[in-house]
Phi, psi and omega in degrees: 000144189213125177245136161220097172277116181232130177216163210237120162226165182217123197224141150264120189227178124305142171268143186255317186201149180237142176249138167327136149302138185240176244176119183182170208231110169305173183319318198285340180093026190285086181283137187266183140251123190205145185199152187237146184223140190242083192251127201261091161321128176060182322113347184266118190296344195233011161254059184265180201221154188228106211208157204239150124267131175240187179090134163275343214284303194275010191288303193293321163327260189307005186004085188263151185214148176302141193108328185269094154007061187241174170212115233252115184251141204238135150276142113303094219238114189226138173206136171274148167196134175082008196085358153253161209248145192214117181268139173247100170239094165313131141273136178276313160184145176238107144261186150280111173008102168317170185292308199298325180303280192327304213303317201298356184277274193352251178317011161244334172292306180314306180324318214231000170266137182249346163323000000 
C-alpha cells in the first residue's frame, strides 16, 4: 500500500543553519545535489523549519546563507508505505524576503517597544 498526501505553503524566515551538501549518484546515473535549511519562521528562534533544496543549479541560484531574510514556497510531502509514515519538505522556490515585509517587522517591532 502506498499513500501519498501533498500541499505547496509558503513561510517567511530568517535562515538559521545551513547543513552540508550531500552528493549521490541515482539508479540512472543521474548525479544529484541536495542540502537542507533551518529556517526560524517570523523571525522566531522556536518556530523553525528544516526544509531540502535539491539541484546545484538552484543551490546557486538561490545562494541561501545564515542571516538571509526569505521567503520560502514548499511542498510538503507525507506519504505511507510499508506502515511507516515519511514526511518530506522540498523548496519549491526561494527568494529574498521583499523590502516591505523587512520594513513591516521594523515597524510592528518598534511599535509594541516600551523601553
Amino acid at each position: 500500500l502506498f499513500i501519498k498526501i501533498s500541499m505547496i505553503t509558503t513561510v517567511v524566515g530568517r535562515i538559521v543553519e545551513c547543513l552540508p551538501q550531500q552528493k549521490g549518484v541515482g539508479k540512472n546515473g543521474y548525479e544529484w545535489v541536495a542540502q537542507q535549511f533551518i529556517i526560524a519562521v517570523n523571525d522566531d528562534p522556536e518556530d523553525i523549519l528544516c526544509f531540502q533544496v535539491f539541484s546545484e543549479e538552484r543551490l546557486l541560484s538561490y545562494d541561501l546563507k545564515v542571516g538571509k531574510r526569505v521567503a520560502v514556497t514548499l511542498d510538503i510531502c507525507t506519504r505511507e508505505y510499508n506502515g511507516k509514515w515519511l514526511t518530506n519538505i522540498s523548496c519549491k522556490h526561494c527568494w529574498v524576503a521583499p523590502k516591505w515585509i523587512e520594513k513591516e517587522k521594523e515597524l510592528t517591532s518598534n511599535e509594541f517597544d516600551y523601553n
